[in-house]
C-alpha positions as CSV (number, residue, x, y, z in Angstrom):
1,X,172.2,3.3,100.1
2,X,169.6,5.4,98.6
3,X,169.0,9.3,99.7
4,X,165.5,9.7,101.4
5,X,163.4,12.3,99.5
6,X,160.2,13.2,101.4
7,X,157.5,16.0,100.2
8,X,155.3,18.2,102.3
9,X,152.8,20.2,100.2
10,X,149.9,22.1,102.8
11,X,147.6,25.1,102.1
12,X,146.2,26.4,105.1
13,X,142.4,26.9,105.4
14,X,141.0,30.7,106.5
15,X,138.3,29.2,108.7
16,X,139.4,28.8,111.8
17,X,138.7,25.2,112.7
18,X,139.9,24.0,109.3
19,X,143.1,26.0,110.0
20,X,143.3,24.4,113.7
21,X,142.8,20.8,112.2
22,X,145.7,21.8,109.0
23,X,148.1,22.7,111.3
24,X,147.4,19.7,113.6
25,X,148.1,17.8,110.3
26,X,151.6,19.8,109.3
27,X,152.6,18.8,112.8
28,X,152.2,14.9,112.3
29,X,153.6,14.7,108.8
30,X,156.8,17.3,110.2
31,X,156.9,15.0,113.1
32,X,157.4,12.0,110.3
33,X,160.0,13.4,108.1
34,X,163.2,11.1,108.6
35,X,165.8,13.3,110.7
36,X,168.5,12.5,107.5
37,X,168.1,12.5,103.8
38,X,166.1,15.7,101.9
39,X,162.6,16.9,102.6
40,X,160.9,19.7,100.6
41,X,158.2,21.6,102.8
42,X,156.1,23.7,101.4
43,X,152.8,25.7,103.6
44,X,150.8,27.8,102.1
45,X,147.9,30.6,102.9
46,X,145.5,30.4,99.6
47,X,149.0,31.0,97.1
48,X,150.7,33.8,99.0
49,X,152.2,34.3,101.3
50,X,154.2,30.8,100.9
51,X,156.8,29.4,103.0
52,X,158.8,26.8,101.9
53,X,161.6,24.9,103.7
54,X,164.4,22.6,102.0
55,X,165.8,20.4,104.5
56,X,169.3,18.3,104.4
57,X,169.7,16.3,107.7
58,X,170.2,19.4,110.3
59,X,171.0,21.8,107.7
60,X,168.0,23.6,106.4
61,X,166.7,26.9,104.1
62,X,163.9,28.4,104.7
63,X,161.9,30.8,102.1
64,X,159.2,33.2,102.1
65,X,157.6,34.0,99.2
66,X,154.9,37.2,99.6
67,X,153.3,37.3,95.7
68,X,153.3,36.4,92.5
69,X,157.2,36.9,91.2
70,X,158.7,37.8,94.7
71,X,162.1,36.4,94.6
72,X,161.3,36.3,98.4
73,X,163.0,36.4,101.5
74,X,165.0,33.3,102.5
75,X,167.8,32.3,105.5
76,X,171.5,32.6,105.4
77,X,173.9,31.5,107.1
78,X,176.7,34.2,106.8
79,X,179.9,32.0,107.9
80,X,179.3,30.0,104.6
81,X,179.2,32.6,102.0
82,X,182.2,33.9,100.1
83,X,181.2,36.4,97.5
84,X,181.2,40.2,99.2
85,X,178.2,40.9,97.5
86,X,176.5,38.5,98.1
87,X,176.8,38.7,102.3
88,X,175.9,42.4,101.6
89,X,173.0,41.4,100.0
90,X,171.9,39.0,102.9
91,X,172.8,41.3,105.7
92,X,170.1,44.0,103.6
93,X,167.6,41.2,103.9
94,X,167.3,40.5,100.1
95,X,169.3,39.0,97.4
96,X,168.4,39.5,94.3
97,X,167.1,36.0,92.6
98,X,165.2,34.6,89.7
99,X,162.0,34.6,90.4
100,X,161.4,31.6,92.6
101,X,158.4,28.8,91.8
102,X,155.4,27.6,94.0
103,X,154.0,24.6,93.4
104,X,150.0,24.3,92.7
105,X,147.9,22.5,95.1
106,X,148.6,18.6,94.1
107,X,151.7,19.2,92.4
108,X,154.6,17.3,93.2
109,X,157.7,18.9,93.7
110,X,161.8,18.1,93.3
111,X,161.4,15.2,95.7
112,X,159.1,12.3,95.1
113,X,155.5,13.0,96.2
114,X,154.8,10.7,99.2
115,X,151.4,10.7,100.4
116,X,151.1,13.2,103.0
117,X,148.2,11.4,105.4
């Protein structure tokens, strides 16, 4: 049986009933994701600060990105690592990453773009 890929690419609007209707909109498509396979979330506020969220069934990791280059700030879950340095490093807030990538508007990402409306 094939693995379910689905792709969620939003940039919110600054205007305020734009950014009503957007978020309206993340809501359906979230709402539509299928509750197993992969999804690849991605919202936006002009190109920072972007969140992203990489979802496997009910496990999940979550990233924000604040500019150009941040290796960001992302979730752990601590009973999973097993390098010291590397629970240090989460329990400080950062780990030190390559610098992460954010899609441009349109762009389709690791999953298969699937139309979004």
């Amino acid at each position: 049986m094939p693995i379910s890929c689905s792709s969620v690419h939003l940039v919110v609007p600054e205007a305020d009933a734009e950014r009503r209707l957007a978020l309206a909109s993340l809501e359906a498509m979230l709402a539509r994701l299928p509750e197993t396979g992969f999804a690849e979330v991605w919202v936006m506020h002009g190109r920072f600060p972007a969140l992203c969220a990489l979802l496997n069934g009910e496990r999940g990791w979550l990233t924000c990105l604040r500019a150009e280059g941040d290796a960001g700030f992302s979730s752990r879950n601590g009973g999973v690592l097993s390098i010291p340095a590397a629970a240090d490093a989460d329990r400080a807030g950062r780990l030190h990453a390559p610098r992460a990538p954010v899609p441009s508007a349109g762009a389709t990402t690791s999953c298969q773009a699937k139309p979004n409306s």
